[in-house]
SESE-611173 format. One record per residue (C-alpha): residue number from 1; residue in one letter; x, y, z. Coordinates in Angstrom, 1 decimal. Example, Ala and Ser with C-alpha at 12.3 -4.5 7.8 and 13.67 -1.06 7.14 Angstrom:
BEGIN
REC   num   residuo       c1       c2       c3
REC     1         A     12.3     -4.5      7.8
REC     2         S     13.7     -1.1      7.1
//
This chain:
BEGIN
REC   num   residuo       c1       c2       c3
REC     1         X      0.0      0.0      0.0
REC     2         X      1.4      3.6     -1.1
REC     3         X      3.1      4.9      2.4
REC     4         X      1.1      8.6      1.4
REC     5         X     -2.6      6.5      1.6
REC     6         X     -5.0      7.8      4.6
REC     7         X     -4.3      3.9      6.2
REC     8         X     -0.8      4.9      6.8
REC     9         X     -1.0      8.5      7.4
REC    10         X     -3.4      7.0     10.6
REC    11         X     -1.2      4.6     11.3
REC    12         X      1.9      6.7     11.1
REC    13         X     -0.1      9.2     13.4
REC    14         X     -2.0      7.7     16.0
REC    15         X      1.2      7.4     18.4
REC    16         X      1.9     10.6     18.9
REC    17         X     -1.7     11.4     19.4
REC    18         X     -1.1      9.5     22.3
REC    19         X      1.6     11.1     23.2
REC    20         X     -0.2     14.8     23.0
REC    21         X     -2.3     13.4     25.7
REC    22         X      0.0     12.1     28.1
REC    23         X      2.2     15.1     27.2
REC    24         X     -1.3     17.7     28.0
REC    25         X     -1.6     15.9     31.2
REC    26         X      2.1     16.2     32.5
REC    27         X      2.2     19.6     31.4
REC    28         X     -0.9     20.1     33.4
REC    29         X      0.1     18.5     36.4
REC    30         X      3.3     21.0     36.3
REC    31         X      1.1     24.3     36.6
REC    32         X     -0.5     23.1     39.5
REC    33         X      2.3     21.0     41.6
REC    34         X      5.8     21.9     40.1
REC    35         X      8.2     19.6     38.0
REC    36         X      9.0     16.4     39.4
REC    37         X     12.3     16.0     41.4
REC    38         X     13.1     13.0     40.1
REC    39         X     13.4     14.0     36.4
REC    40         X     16.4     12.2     34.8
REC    41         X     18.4     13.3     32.2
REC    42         X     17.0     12.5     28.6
REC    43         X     18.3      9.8     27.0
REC    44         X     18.8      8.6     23.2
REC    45         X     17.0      6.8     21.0
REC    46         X     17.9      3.2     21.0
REC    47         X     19.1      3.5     25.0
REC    48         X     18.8      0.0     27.0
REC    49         X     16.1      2.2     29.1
REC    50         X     13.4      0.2     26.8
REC    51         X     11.8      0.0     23.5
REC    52         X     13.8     -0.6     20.1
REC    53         X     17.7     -0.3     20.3
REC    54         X     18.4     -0.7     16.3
REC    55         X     17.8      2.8     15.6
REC    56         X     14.6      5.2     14.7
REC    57         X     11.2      4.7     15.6
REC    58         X      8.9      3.1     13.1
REC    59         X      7.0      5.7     13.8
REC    60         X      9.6      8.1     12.7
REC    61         X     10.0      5.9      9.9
REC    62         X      6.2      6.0      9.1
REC    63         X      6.4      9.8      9.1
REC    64         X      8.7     10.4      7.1
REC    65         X      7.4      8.1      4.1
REC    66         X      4.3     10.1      4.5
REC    67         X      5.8     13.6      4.2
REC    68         X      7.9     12.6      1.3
REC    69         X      5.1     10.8     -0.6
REC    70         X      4.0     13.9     -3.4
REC    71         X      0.5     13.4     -3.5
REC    72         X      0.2     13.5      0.3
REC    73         X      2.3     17.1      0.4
REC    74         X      0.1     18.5     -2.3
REC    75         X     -3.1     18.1     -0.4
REC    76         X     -2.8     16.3      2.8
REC    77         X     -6.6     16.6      3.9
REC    78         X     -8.0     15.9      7.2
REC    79         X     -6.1     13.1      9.0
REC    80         X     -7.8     11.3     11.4
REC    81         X     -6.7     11.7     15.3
REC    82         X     -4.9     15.0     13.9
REC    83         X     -4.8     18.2     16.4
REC    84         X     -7.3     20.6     15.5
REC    85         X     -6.8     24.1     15.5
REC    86         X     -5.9     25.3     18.8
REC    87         X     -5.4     22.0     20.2
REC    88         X     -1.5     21.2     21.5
REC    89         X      0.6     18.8     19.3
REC    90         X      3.8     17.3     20.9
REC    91         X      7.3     17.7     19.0
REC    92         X     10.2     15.5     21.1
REC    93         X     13.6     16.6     20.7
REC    94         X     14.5     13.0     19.1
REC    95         X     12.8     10.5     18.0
REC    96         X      8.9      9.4     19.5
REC    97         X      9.1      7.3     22.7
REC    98         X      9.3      4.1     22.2
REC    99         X      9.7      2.9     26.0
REC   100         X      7.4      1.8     28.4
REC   101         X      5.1      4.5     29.6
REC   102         X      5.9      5.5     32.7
REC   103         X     10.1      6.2     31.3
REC   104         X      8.2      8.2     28.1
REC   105         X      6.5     11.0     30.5
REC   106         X     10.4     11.0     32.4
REC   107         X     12.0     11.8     28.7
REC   108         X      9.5     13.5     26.6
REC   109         X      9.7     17.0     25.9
REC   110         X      6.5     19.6     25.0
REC   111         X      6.1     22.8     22.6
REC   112         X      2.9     24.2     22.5
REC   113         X      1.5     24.1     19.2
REC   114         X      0.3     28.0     19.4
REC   115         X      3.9     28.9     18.9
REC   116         X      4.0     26.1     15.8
REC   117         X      0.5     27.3     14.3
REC   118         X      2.0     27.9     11.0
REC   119         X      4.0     24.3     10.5
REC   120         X      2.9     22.1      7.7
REC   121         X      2.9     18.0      9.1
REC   122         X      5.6     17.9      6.6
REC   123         X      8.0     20.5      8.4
REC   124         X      7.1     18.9     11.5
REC   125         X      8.0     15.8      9.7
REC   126         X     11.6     17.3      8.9
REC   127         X     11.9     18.2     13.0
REC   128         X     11.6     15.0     14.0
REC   129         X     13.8     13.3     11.2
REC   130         X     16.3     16.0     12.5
REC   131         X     16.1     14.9     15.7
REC   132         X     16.4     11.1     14.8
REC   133         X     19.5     12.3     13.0
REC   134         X     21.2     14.6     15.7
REC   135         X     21.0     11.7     18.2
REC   136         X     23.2      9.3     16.3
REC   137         X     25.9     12.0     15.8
REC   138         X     29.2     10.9     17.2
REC   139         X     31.2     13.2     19.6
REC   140         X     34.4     15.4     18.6
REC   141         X     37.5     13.5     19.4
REC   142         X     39.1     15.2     22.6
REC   143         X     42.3     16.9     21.9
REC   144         X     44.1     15.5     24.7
REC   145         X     43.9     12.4     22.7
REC   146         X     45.8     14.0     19.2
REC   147         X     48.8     12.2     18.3
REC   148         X     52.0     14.2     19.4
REC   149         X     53.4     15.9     16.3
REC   150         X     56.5     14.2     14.5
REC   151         X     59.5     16.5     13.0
REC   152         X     61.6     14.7     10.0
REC   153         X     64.6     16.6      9.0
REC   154         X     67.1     16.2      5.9
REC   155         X     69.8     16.1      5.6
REC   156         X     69.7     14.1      9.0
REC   157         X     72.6     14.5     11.7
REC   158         X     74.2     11.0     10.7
REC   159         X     74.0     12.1      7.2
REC   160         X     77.8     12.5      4.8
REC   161         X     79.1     16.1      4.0
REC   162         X     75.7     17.3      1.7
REC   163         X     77.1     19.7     -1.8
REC   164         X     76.5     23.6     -0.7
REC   165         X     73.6     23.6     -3.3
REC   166         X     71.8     20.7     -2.3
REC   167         X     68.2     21.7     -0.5
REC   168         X     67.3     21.6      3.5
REC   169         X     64.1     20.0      3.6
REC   170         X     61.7     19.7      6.5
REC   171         X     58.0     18.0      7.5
REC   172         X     55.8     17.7     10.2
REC   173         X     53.3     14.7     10.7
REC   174         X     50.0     15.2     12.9
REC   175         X     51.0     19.2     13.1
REC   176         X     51.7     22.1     11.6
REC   177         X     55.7     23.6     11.2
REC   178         X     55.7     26.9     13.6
REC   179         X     59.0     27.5     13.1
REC   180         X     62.3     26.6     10.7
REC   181         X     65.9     28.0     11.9
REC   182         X     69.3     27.1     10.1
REC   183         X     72.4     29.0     11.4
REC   184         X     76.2     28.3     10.8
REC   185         X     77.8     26.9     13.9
REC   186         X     80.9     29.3     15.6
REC   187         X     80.4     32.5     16.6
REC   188         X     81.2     35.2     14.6
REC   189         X     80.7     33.0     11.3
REC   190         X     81.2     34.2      8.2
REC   191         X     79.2     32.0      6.4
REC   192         X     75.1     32.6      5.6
REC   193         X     72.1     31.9      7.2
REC   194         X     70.1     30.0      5.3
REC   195         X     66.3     31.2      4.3
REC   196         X     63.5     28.6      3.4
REC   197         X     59.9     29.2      2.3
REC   198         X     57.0     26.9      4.0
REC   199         X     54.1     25.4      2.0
REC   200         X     50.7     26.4      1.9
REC   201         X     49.4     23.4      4.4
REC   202         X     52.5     24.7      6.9
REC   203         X     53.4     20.7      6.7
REC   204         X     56.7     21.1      4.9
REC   205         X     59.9     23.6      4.5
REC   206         X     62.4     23.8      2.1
REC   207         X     65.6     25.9      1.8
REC   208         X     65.7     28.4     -1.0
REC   209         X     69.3     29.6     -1.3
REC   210         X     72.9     27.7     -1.2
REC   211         X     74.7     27.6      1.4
REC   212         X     78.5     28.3      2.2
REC   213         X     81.4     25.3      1.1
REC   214         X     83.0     23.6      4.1
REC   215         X     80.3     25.0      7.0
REC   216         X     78.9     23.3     10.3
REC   217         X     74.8     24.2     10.2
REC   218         X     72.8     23.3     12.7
REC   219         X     68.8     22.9     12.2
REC   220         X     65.8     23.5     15.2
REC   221         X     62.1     23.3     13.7
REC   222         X     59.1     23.5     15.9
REC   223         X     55.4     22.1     15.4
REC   224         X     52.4     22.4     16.8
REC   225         X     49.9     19.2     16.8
REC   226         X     46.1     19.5     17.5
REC   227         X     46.0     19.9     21.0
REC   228         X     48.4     23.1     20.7
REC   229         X     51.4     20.7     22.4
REC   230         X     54.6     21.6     20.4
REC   231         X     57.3     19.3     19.3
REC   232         X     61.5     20.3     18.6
REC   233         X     63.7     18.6     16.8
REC   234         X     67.3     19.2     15.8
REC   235         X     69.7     18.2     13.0
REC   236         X     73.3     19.2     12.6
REC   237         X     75.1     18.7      9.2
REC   238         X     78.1     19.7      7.4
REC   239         X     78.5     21.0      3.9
REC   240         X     81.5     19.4      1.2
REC   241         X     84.5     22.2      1.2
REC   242         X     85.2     23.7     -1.9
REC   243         X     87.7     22.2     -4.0
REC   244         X     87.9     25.2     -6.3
REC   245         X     86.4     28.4     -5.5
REC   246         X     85.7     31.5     -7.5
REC   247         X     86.1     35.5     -6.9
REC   248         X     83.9     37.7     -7.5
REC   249         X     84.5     41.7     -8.2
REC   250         X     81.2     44.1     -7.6
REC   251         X     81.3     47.6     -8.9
REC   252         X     80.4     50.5     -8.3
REC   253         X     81.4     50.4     -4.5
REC   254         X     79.3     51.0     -1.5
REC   255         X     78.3     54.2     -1.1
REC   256         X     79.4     55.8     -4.4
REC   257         X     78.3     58.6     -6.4
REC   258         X     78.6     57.8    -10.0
REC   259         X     76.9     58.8    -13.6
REC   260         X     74.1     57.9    -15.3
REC   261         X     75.8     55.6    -17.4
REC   262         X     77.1     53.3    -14.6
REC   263         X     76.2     49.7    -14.9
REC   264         X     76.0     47.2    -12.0
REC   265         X     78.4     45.2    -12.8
REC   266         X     80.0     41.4    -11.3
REC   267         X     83.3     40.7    -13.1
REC   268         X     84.8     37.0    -11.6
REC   269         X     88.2     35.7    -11.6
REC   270         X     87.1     32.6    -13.5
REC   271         X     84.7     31.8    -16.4
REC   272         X     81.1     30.6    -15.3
REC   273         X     79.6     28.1    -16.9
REC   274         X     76.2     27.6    -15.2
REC   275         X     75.5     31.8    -16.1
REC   276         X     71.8     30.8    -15.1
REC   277         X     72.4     29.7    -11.8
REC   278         X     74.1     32.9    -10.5
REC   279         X     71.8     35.2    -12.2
REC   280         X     68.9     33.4    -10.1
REC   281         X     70.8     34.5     -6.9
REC   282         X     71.0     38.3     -7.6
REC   283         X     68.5     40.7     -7.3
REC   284         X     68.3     44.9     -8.0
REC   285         X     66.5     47.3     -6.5
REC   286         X     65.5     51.3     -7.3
REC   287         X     64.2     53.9     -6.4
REC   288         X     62.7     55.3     -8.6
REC   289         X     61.6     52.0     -9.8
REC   290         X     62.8     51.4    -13.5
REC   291         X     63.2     48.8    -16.0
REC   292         X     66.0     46.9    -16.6
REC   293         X     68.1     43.7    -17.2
REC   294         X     70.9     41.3    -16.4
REC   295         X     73.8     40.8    -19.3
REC   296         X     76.2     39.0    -19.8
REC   297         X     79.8     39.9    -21.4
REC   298         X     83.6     39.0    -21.8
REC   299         X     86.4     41.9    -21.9
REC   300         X     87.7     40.9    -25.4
REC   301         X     91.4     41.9    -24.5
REC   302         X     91.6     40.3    -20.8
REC   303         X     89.1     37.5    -20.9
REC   304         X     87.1     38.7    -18.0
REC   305         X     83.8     37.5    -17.9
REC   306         X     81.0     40.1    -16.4
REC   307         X     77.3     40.1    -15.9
REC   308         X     75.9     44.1    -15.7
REC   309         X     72.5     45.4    -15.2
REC   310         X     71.4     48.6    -16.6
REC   311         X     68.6     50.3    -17.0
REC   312         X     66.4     50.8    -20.3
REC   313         X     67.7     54.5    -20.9
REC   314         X     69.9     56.3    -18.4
REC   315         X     69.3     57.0    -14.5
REC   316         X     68.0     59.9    -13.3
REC   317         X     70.0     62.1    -10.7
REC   318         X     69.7     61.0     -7.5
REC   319         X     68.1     57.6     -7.9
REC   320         X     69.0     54.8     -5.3
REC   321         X     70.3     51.3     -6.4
REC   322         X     71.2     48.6     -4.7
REC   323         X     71.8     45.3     -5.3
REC   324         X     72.0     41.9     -3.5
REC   325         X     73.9     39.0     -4.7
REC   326         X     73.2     35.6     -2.5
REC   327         X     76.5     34.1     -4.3
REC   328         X     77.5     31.7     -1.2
REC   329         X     77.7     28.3     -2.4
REC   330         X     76.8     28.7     -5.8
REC   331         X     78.5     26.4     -8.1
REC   332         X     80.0     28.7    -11.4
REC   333         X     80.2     25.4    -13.1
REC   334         X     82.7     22.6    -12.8
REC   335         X     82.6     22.3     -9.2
REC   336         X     84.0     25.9     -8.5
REC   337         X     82.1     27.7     -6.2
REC   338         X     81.5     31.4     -4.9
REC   339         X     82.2     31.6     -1.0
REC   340         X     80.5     34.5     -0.3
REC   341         X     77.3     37.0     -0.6
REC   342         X     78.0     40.2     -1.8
REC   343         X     76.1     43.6     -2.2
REC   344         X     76.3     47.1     -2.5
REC   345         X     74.3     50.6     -2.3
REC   346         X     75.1     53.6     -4.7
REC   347         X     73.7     56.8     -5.7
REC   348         X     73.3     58.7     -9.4
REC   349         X     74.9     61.8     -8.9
REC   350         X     75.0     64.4    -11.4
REC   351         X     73.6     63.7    -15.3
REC   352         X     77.4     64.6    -17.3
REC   353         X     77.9     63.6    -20.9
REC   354         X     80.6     64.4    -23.2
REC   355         X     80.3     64.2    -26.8
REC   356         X     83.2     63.7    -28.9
REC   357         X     82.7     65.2    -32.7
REC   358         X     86.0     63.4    -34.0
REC   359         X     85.2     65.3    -37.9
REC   360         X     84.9     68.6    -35.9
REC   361         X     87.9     68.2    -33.6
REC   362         X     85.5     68.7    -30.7
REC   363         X     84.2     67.8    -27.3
REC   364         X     81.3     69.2    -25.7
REC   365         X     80.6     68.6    -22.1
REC   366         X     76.8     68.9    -20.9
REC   367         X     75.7     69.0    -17.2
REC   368         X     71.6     68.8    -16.5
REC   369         X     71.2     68.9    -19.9
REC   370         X     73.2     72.2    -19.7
REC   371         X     76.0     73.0    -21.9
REC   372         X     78.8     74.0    -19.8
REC   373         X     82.2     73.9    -22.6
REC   374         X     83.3     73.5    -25.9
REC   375         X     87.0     72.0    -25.9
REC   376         X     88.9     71.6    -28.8
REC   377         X     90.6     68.7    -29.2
REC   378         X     93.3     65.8    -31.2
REC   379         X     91.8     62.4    -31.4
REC   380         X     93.2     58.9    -32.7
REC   381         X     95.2     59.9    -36.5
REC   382         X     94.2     58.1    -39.3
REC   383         X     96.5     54.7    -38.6
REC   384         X     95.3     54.6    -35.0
REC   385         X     91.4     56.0    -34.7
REC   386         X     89.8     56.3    -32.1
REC   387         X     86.9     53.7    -31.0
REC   388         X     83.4     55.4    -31.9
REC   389         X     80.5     54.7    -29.7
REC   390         X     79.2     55.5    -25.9
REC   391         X     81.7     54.5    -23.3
REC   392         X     81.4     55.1    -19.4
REC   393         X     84.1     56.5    -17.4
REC   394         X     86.1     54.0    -15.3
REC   395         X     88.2     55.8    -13.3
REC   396         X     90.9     59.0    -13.4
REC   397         X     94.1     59.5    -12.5
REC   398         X     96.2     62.7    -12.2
REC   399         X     99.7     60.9    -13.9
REC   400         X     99.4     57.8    -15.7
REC   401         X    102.8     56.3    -17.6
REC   402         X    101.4     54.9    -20.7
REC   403         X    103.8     53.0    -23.4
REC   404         X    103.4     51.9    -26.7
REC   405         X    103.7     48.2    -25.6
REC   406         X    101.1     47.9    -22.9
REC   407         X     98.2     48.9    -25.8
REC   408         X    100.0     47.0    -28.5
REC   409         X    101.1     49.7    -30.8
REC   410         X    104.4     49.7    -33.3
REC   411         X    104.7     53.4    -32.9
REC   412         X    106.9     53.6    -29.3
REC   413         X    106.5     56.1    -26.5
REC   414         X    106.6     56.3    -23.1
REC   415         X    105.0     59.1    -21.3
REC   416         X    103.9     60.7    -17.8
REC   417         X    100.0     61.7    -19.1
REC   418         X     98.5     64.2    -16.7
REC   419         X     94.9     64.8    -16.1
REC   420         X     93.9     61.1    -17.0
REC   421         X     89.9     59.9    -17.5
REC   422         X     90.0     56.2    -18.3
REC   423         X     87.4     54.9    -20.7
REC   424         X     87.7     51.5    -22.4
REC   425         X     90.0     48.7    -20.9
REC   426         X     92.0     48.3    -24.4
REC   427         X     93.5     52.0    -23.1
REC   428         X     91.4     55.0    -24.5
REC   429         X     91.8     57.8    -22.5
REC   430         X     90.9     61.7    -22.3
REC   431         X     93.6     63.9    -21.1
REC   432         X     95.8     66.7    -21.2
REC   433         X     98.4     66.4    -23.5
REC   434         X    100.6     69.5    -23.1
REC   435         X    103.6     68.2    -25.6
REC   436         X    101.3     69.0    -28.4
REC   437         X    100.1     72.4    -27.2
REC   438         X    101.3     75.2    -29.5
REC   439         X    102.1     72.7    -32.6
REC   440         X     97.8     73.3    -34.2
REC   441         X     96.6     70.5    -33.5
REC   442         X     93.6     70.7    -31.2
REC   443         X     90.8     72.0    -33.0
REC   444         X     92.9     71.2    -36.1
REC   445         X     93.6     67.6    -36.7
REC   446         X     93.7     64.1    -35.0
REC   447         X     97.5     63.2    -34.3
REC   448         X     97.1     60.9    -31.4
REC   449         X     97.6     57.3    -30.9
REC   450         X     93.8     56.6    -30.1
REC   451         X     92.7     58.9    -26.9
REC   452         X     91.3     62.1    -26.9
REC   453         X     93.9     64.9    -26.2
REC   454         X     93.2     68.7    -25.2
REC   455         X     95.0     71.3    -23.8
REC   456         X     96.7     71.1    -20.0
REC   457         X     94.2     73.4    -18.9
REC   458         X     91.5     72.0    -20.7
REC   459         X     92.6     68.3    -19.6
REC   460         X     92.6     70.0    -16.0
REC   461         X     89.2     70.9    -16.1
REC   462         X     87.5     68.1    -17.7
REC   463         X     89.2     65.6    -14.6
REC   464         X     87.8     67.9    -12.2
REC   465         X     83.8     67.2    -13.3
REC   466         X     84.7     63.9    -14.5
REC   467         X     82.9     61.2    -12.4
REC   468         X     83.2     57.3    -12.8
REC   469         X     80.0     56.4    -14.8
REC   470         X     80.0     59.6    -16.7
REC   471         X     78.8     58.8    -20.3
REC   472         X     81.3     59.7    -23.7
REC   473         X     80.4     59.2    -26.5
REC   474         X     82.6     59.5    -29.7
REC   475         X     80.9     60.0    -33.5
REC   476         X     83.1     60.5    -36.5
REC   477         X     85.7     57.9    -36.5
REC   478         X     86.6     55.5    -39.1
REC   479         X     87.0     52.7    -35.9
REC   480         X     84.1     50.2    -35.3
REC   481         X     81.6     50.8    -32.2
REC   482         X     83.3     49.3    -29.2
REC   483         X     82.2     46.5    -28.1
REC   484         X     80.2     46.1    -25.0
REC   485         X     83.1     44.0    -23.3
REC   486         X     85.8     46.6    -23.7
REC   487         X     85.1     48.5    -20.4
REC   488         X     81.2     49.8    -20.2
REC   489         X     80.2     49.3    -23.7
REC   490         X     76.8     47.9    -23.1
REC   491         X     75.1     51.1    -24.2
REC   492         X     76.2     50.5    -27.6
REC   493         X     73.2     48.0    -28.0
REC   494         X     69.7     48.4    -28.2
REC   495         X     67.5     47.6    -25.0
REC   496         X     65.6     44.4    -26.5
REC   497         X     69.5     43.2    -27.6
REC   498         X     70.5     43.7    -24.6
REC   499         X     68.2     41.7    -22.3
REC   500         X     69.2     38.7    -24.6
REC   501         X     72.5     38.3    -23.0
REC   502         X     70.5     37.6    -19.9
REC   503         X     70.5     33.4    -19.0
REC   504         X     67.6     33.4    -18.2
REC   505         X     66.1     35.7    -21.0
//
């Protein structure tokens, strides 16, 4: 028979009619004489107190068939035994009573049906299958009973010499890491702390930088379990020395004021190999913030091999830049590795550039965007031109011997050169050059061996403004561009060029 028939809906009913009585007359008797004393607590459905202990009440059962049974929602009709309007229906908190009488009026529990006027039997269907349900819930497991958190570190203390680039890696088991520490052992260590990022689920750690050749560290990590008890553990390990090292040369220095042409710039003592795995270690910051890149490039004369960073188009005066190179333990490739961090923190002082008109026998310093001198001048004679393109001072001196021999040249001479502003490595200089003063020549012609001669007076004043990072750049010579090797040449290429020498362009 359909569970939604009037047969069932009476059946399903008639017990907690029933129970409305014996409910009115409890309630009754506690208006006029109190609540008994002896009221225990209320127990769950399926207790050994009496009546079924397999689960919900057939009557729940019953009800529940009949709420869900369409035609019996749509229009329900009269049901016989129902509470009539104004008359008190009885809603237990679990399922309907199915002990003995006399432990029934001890457990039940009464709402008026005023207060419930506006239920449908099927949402006071839905309260009591909520109650069947909610008594069958189990209980939250006490934390006192969580499993102690467990801490697995590697490399382990009993573990071989690990390589200075191999990761630190740490887990935590029924807990959360709350902390990761890694420090070199001795005090006043030179070598780095290493840093680590935790995942998402704060269940693992993992080192994220190398660390330095031949170094003691020693590991303490800390987790929490579920009861908030917290768990240490330690591992000390020891990292393979270095069997060949490299060097590693930063400029500008820290604190400098240079040009706006002024590169960072890492030159090492050996060639690298793995070019990728430094770059990932250094890191530039402005302010300003502007765009730039990493390059890479080999001095063609001395073989040094550099990786610069410049900016799209010059700096502006007074920017900040510093950079920060976590080189420690980095493997150049082959097994030689970098044994220490470096970094440094300059300023752009003045905008200066000097341009060089070699047809015009010319150069014409600008300051701000100001022009500030004219100077005539002798550049490289037709046998020995001078290099065209932007170069970036290096450095000055007030007396520099330079000889034939030390820039390759047939011609000899040996001379004390005053007033000296270095520009490429292959030895191009501007200076005074007062042995040709009164002879025509500046202004006139190019008679030099490949720098940029003027005056005493004017060599004078052009070293005194002079700055390291200063831009020159020379038009009008027969010479090729420089290249970007052959001291700060990497303004001779184009910005998208030059962010291809990057390794990890």
């Amino acid at each position: 028979m359909a569970a939604g028939t009037p047969w069932a809906r009476t059946v399903a009913l008639r017990p907690a009619v029933s129970s409305r009585r014996r409910a009115r007359n409890r309630m009754r008797a506690h208006f006029r004489h109190g609540p008994p004393s002896d009221l225990p607590d209320l127990a769950p459905v399926g207790s050994p107190s009496g009546g079924h202990t397999d689960g919900p009440s057939a009557y729940c059962v019953a009800v529940s068939l009949w709420c869900l049974d369409p035609a019996a929602t749509a229009s329900p009709g009269p049901v016989p035994g129902q509470p009539r309007g104004g008359e008190e229906a009885l809603l237990t908190h679990s399922c309907p009573p199915t002990t003995t009488l006399h432990d029934s009026r001890k457990r039940s529990a009464v709402l008026s049906v005023r207060s419930l006027r506006t239920l449908t039997v099927p949402a006071i269907a839905v309260a009591l299958l909520v109650g069947c349900q909610s008594a069958s819930k189990s209980a939250s497991v006490d934390p006192v009973d969580a499993k102690p958190a467990r801490i697995t570190i590697t490399p382990g203390s009993d573990s071989a010499a690990i390589a200075p680039e191999a990761p630190v890696k740490v887990t935590a088991s029924h807990g959360t890491l709350t902390k990761v520490r890694i420090t070199p052992d001795g005090a006043g260590s030179q070598a780095v702390t290493v840093t680590g990022a935790l995942s998402h689920s704060k269940t693992s750690w993992r080192s994220n930088r190398t660390m330095t050749p031949g170094t003691t560290y020693t590991v303490e990590a800390t987790a929490t379990n579920a009861a908030g008890k917290t768990a240490v553990q330690h591992s000390t390990f020891r990292t393979r020395a270095a069997q060949q090292t490299n060097g590693v040369t930063v400029t500008p220095s820290k604190g400098a004021t240079v040009g706006m042409g002024q590169p960072v710039s890492l030159a090492f003592d050996h060639p690298v190999t793995d070019k990728a795995a430094v770059e990932r270690q250094l890191s530039i910051s402005t302010s300003p913030k502007v765009e730039g890149s990493w390059g890479w490039v080999k001095d063609p004369l001395t073989g040094t091999e550099r990786v610069d960073w410049r900016p799209k188009s010059y700096w502006h005066k007074d920017a900040k830049v510093t950079l920060r190179a976590r080189l420690s333990g980095v493997n150049t490739g082959d097994s030689r590795y970098l044994r220490r961090d470096v970094s440094t923190t300059f300023t752009i002082g003045t905008p200066r550039i000097s341009k060089v008109d070699i047809k015009k026998h010319t150069m014409t310093v600008y300051e701000d965007g100001q022009k500030q001198k004219t100077i005539p001048i002798s550049a490289g004679q037709p046998s020995y031109p001078t290099w065209n393109g932007t170069m970036v001072v290096l450095d000055k001196a007030p007396m520099v011997n330079m000889t034939s021999e030390s820039v390759g040249i047939a011609d000899p001479y040996d001379k004390d050169v005053p007033w000296a502003v270095h520009l490429t490595t292959s030895g191009t200089y501007a200076h005074a050059a007062p042995w040709n003063e009164g002879l025509g020549y500046f202004g006139q012609t190019n008679m030099s061996h490949g720098c940029v001669g003027m005056s005493l007076a004017d060599g004078k004043w052009f070293y005194n403004r002079a700055t390291r990072g200063d831009i020159v750049q020379i038009t009008g010579s027969t010479r090729a561009t420089v290249s970007t090797g052959n001291g700060f040449g990497d303004w001779n290429l184009p910005y998208p060029t030059w962010q291809e020498l990057s390794a990890l362009h």
